[in-house]
C-alpha positions in Angstrom: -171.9 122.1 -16.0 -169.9 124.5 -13.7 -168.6 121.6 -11.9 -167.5 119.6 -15.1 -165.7 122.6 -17.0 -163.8 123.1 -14.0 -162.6 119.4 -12.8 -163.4 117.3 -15.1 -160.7 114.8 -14.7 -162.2 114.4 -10.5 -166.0 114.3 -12.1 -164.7 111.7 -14.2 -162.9 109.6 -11.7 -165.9 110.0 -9.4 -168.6 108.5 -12.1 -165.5 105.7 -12.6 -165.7 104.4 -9.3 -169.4 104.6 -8.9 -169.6 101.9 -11.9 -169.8 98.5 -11.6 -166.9 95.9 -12.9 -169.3 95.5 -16.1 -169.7 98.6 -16.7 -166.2 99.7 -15.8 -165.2 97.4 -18.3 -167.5 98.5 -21.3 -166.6 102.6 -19.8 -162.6 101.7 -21.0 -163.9 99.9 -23.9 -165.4 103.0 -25.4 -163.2 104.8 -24.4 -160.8 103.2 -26.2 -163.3 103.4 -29.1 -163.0 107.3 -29.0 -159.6 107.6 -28.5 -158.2 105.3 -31.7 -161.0 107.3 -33.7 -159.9 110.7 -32.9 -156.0 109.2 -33.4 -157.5 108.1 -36.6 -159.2 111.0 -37.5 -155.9 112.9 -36.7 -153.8 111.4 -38.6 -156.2 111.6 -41.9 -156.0 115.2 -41.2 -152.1 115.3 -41.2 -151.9 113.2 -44.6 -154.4 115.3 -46.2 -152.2 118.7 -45.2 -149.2 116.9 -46.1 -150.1 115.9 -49.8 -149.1 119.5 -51.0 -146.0 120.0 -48.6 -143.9 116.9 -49.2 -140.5 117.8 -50.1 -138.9 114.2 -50.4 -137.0 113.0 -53.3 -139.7 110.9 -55.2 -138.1 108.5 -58.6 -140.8 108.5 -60.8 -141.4 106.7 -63.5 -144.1 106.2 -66.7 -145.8 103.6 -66.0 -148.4 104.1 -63.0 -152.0 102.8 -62.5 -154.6 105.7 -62.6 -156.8 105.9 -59.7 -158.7 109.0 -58.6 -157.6 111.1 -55.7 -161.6 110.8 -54.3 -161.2 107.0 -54.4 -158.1 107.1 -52.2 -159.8 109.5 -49.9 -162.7 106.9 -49.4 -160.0 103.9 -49.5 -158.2 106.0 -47.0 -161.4 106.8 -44.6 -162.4 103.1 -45.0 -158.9 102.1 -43.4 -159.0 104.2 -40.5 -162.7 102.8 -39.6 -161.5 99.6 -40.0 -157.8 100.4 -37.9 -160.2 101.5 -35.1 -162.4 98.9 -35.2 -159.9 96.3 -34.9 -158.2 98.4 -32.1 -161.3 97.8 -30.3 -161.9 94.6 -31.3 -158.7 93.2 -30.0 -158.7 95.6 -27.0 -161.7 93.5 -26.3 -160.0 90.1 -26.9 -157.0 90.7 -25.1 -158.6 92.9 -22.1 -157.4 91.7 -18.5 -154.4 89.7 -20.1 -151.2 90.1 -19.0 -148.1 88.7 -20.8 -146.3 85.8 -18.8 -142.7 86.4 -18.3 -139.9 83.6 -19.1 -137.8 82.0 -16.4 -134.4 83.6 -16.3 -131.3 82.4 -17.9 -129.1 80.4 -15.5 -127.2 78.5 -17.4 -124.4 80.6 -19.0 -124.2 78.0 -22.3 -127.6 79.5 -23.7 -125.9 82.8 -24.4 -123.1 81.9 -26.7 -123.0 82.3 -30.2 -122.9 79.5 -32.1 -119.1 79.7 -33.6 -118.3 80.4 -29.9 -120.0 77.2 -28.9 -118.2 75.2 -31.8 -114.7 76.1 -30.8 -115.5 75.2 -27.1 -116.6 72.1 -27.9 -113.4 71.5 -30.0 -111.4 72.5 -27.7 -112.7 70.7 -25.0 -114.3 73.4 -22.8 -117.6 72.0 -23.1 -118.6 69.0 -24.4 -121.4 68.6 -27.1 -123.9 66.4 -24.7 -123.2 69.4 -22.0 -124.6 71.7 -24.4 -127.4 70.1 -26.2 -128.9 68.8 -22.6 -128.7 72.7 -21.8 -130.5 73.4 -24.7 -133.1 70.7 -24.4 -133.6 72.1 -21.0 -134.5 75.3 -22.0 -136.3 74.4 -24.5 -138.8 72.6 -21.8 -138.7 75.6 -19.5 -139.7 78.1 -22.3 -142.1 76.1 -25.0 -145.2 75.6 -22.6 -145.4 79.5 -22.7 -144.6 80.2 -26.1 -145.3 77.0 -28.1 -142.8 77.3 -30.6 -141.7 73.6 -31.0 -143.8 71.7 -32.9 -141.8 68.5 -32.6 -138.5 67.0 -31.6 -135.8 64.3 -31.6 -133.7 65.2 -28.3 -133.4 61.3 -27.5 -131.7 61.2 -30.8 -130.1 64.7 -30.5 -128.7 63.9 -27.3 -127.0 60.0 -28.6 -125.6 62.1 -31.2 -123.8 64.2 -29.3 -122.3 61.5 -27.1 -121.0 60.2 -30.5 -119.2 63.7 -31.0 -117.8 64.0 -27.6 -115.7 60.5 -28.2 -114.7 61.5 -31.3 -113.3 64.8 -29.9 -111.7 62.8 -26.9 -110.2 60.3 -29.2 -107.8 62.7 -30.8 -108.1 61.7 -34.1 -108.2 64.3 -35.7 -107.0 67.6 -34.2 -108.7 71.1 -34.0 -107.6 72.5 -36.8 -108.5 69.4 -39.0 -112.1 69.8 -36.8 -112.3 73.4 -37.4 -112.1 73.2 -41.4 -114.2 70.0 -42.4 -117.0 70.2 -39.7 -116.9 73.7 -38.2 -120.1 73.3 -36.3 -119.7 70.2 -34.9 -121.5 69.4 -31.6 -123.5 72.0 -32.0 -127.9 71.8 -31.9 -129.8 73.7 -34.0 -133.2 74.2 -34.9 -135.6 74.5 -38.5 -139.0 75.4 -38.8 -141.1 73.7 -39.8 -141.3 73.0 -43.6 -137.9 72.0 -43.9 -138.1 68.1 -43.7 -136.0 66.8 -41.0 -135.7 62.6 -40.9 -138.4 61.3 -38.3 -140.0 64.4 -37.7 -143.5 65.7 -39.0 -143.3 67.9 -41.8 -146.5 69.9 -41.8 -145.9 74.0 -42.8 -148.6 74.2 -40.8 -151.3 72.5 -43.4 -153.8 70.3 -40.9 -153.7 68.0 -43.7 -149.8 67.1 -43.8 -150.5 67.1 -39.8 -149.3 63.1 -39.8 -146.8 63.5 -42.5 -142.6 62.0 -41.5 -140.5 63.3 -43.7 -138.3 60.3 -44.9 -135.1 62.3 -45.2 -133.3 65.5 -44.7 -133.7 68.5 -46.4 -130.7 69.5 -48.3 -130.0 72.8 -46.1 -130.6 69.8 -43.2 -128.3 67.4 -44.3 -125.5 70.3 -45.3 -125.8 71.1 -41.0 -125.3 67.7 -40.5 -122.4 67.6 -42.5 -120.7 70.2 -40.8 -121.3 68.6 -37.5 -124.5 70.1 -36.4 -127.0 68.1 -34.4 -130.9 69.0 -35.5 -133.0 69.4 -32.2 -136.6 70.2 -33.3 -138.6 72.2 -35.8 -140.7 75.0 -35.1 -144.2 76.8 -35.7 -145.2 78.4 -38.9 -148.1 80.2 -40.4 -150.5 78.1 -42.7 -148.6 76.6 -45.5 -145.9 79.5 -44.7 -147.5 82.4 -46.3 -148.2 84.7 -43.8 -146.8 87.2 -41.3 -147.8 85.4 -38.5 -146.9 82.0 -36.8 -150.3 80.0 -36.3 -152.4 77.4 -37.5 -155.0 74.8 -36.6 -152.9 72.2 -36.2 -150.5 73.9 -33.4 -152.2 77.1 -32.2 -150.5 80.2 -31.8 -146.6 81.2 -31.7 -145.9 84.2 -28.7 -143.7 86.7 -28.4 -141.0 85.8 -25.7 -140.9 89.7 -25.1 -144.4 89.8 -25.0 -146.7 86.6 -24.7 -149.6 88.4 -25.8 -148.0 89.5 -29.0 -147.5 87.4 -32.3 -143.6 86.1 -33.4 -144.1 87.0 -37.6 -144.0 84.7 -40.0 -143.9 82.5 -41.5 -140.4 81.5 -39.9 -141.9 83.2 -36.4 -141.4 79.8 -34.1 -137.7 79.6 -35.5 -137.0 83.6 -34.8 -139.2 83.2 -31.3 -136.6 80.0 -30.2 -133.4 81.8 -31.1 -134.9 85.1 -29.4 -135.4 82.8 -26.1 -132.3 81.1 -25.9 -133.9 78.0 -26.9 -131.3 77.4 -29.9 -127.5 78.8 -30.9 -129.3 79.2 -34.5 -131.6 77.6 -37.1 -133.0 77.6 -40.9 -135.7 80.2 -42.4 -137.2 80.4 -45.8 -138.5 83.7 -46.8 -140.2 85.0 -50.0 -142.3 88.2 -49.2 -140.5 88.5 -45.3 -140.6 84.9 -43.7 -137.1 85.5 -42.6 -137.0 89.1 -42.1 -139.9 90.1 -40.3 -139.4 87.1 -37.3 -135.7 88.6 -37.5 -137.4 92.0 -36.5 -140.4 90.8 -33.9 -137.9 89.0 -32.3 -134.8 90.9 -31.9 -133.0 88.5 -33.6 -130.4 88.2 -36.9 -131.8 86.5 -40.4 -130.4 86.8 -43.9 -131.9 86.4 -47.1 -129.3 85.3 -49.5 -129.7 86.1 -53.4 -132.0 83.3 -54.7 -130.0 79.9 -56.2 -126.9 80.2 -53.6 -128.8 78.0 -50.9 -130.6 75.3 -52.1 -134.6 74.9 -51.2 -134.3 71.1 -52.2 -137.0 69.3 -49.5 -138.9 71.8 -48.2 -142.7 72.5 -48.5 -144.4 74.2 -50.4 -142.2 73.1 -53.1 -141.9 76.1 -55.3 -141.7 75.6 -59.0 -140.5 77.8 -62.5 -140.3 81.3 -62.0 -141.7 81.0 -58.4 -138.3 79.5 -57.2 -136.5 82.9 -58.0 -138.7 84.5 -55.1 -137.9 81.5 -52.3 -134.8 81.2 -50.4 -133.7 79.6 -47.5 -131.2 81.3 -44.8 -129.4 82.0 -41.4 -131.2 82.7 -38.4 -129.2 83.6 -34.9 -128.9 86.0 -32.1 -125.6 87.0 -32.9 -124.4 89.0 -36.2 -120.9 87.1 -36.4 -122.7 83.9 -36.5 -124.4 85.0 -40.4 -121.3 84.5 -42.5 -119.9 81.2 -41.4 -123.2 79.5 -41.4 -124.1 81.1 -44.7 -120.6 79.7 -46.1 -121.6 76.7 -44.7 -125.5 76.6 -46.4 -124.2 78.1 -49.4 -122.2 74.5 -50.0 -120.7 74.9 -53.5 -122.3 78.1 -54.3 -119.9 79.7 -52.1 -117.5 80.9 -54.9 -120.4 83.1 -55.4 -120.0 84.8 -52.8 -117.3 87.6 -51.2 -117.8 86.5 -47.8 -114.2 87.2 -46.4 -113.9 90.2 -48.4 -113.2 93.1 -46.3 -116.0 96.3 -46.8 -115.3 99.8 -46.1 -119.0 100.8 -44.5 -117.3 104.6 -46.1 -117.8 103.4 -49.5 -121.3 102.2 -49.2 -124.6 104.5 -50.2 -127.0 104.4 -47.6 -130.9 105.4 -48.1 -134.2 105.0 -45.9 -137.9 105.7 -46.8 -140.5 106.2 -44.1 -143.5 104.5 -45.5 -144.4 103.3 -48.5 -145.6 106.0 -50.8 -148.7 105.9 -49.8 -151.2 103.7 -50.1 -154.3 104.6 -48.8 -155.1 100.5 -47.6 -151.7 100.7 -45.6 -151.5 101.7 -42.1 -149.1 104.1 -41.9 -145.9 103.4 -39.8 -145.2 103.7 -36.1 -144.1 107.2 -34.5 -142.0 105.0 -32.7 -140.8 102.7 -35.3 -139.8 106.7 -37.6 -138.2 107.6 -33.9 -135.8 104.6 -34.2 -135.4 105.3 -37.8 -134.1 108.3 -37.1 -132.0 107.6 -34.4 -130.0 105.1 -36.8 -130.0 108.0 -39.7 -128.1 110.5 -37.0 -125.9 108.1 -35.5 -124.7 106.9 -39.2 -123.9 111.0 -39.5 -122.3 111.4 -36.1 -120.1 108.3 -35.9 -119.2 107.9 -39.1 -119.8 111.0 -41.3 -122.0 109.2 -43.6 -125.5 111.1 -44.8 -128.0 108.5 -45.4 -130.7 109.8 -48.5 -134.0 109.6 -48.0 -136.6 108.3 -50.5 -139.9 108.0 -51.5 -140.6 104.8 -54.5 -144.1 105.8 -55.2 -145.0 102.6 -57.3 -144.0 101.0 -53.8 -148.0 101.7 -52.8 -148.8 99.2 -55.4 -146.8 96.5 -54.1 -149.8 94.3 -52.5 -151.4 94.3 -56.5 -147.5 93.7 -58.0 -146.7 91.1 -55.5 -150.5 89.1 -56.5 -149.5 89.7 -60.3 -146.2 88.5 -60.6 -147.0 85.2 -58.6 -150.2 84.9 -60.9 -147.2 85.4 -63.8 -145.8 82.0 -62.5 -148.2 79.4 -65.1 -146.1 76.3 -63.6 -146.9 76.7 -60.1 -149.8 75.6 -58.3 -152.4 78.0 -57.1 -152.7 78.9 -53.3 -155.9 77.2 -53.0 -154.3 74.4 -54.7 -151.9 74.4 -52.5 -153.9 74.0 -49.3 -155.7 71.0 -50.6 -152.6 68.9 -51.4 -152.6 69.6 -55.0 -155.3 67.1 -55.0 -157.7 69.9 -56.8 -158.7 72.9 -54.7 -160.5 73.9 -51.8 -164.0 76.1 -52.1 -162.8 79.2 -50.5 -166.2 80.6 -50.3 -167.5 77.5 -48.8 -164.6 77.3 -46.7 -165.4 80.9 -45.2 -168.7 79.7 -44.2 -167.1 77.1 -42.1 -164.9 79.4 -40.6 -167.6 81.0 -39.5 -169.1 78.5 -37.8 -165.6 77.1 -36.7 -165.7 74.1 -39.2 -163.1 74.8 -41.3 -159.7 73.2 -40.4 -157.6 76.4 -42.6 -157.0 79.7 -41.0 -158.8 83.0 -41.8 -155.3 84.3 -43.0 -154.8 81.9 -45.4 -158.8 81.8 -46.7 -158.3 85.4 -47.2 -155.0 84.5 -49.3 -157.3 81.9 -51.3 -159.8 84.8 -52.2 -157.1 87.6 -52.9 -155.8 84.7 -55.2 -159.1 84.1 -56.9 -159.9 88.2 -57.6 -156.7 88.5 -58.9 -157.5 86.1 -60.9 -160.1 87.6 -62.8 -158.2 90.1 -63.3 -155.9 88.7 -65.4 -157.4 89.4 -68.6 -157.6 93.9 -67.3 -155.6 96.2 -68.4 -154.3 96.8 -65.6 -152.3 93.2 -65.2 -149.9 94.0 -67.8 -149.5 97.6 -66.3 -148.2 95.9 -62.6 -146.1 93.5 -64.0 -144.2 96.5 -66.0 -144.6 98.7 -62.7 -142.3 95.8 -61.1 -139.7 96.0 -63.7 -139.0 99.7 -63.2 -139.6 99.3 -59.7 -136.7 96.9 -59.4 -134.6 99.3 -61.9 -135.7 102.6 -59.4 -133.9 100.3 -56.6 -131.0 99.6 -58.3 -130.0 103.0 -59.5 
């Protein structure tokens, strides 16, 4: 006892080395146990002393649905059980791995924007085969590691661009002419994969679309082509493109290329992962709940989602239908910022009017707010120390370099979004239901049975989307409860809390 009170890291180190590799193993296994428990158990203490010492602006308003502060506190317990369970779990899983790391970028091509890549081409710097072989390239040196491509057309890609290259050397029409009707010409890009793409397997990750060749472009597809761009591939998504990861049983898993053993997002994760990689200058996303943003943000990447009805969602899949097409939209994705607005100009085809693209913005005049979580929920983990850190850093540099005092927030109701988001897509009576959905539209698929055969790996859907199928189905029933009516009015004034 003497001994252990007065070294115990050397005690400890002693009885470490006298294990064997088994037991070594299950010694940092529960030891990760302990330690994500006590984290957990810390940070239920903080929330608790916070609750009466919060001093942040909070926009309230009527409308709210009543749950007792003791069912939170269980909610809240139950959470941090399950957060350290599943530390452990995948601390299990993903013990002894270590991520693979890319081969370096030799080739100077695959770090150009795309605009910059355009105008070489035009102006005969480079030439379009020059750079889509470069791409192709890297595209084969990267996509055994991170399995982002799902399928391609470089044969095709590559003819194509021999066909740009003579009409560039023929002179028929100069630059500027080049520059104004087909401002990306020469240039690849990528789509993932649910935007059809002529020749190419349309799946959005459904195993039973797996054999399914889109007959003709997408509109967002065919609008590239128009300005000159040359499709190279499509790339990974989550089952039928509703979740935050990029996997599915007909393709596997999407990695990080900062990280192999992390996951890209979703659903447009394969697209942000390729753009993150140098695999493409840019390429197509679709988002409704994040399916642009969030790969954006995994990957270190740009992505924009434009105001629904400027870019049209014409030949993608899952079609969306009535109100449900207000929540879709299809945007940019790139590594570089300066790339956004001319490609957006571009998708936006004769929506563009809509827009103020060129029109100059004083970053003065702008209001600027942040929120650090969101309000509350006792089924959310709460964020990152590290993700607040970087929060914070942008909040003081805004102040330093530019004088400009960012207001924080707190939208309560914004706990409730999981239950608001489930009620205003169960609001939508003219689309198809997510189980629906994942059989085709050709009835629906037993969830519950379906589980089963998960279990027993049988089932050909991922858990993710199962899970989604029996969210669907409780929300459901619920329909007819008092408080249905209650979240769809919670959204309103949400939406009027943001816009004030």
């Amino acid at each position: 006892m003497v001994m252990c009170s007065v070294e115990p890291p050397k005690i400890r180190h002693l009885l470490y080395n006298a294990l064997s590799p088994q037991g070594k193993d299950c010694c940092i296994v529960w030891h990760m146990a302990v330690r994500q428990l006590k984290l957990s158990m810390e940070r239920l203490r903080s929330h608790l002393q916070q609750q009466n010492t919060r001093t942040y602006e909070v926009i309230e308003t009527p409308v709210t649905v009543d749950r007792m502060w003791w069912t939170n506190l269980i909610l809240r317990s139950l959470r941090l059980i399950l957060d350290a369970i599943s530390s452990v779990i995948f601390g299990i899983m993903y013990y002894g791995d270590s991520p693979t790391v890319l081969p370096p970028i030799t080739n100077l091509i695959l770090l150009e924007s795309a605009t910059a890549l355009a105008t070489k081409i035009r102006n005969k710097k480079l030439t379009s085969e020059e750079v889509v072989k470069s791409f192709i390239a890297r595209i084969k040196e990267i996509n055994p590691i991170l399995n982002c491509v799902v399928d391609s057309r470089f044969d095709e890609a590559l003819e194509e661009a021999k066909t740009v290259d003579k009409l560039i050397q023929s002179n028929s029409m100069d630059e500027k002419t080049l520059e104004e009707t087909k401002p990306f010409l020469g240039v690849p890009f990528t789509t993932k994969d649910c935007f059809a793409v002529k020749g190419l397997r349309q799946t959005a990750g459904l195993w039973c679309r797996k054999n399914m060749i889109a007959e003709e472009d997408a509109d967002s597809v065919r609008i590239m082509r128009e300005a000159g761009a040359i499709p190279l591939c499509v790339t990974n998504v989550s089952e039928l493109c509703m979740w935050w990861e990029s996997s599915n049983t007909i393709y596997g898993r999407t990695n990080n290329p900062y990280h192999t053993c992390r996951i890209v997002g979703g659903s447009s994760g394969g697209e942000g992962c390729i753009q993150s990689a140098c695999g493409s200058p840019f390429g197509i996303g679709s988002d409704i709940g994040g399916s642009i943003r969030m790969p954006a943000f995994f990957n270190g990447i740009f992505g924009h989602k434009p105001t629904y009805g400027i870019v049209s969602n014409l030949g993608q899949e899952p079609k969306a239908s009535g109100e449900a097409m207000n929540f879709l939209v299809t945007g940019p994705m790139c590594r570089y910022v300066k790339d956004l607005t001319p490609l957006l100009k571009i998708l936006a085809a004769s929506n563009v009017h809509m827009l103020k693209l060129d029109q100059k913005v004083d970053v003065q005049n702008l209001r600027y707010f942040y929120i650090e979580d969101d309000g509350g929920s006792p089924l959310v983990t709460p964020v990152h120390s590290e993700l607040r850190v970087a929060q914070k850093k942008i909040v003081t540099h805004l102040e330093k370099a530019y004088g400009i005092k960012a207001k924080k927030i707190t939208l309560t109701k914004l706990k409730e979004a999981v239950p608001i988001y489930f009620a205003k897509l169960a609001s939508v009576e003219e689309a198809h239901t997510f189980c629906q959905e994942l059989a085709l539209k050709k009835g629906e698929i037993n969830v519950w049975m379906e589980l089963i055969k998960w279990c027993v790996r049988l089932s050909k859907h991922t858990l993710p989307g199962l899970l989604l199928g029996v969210l669907e189905k409780l929300n459901n029933y619920k329909k007819n409860s008092s408080a249905y009516p209650k979240l769809l009015t919670m959204c309103a004034d949400l939406r009027s809390e943001i816009k004030v």
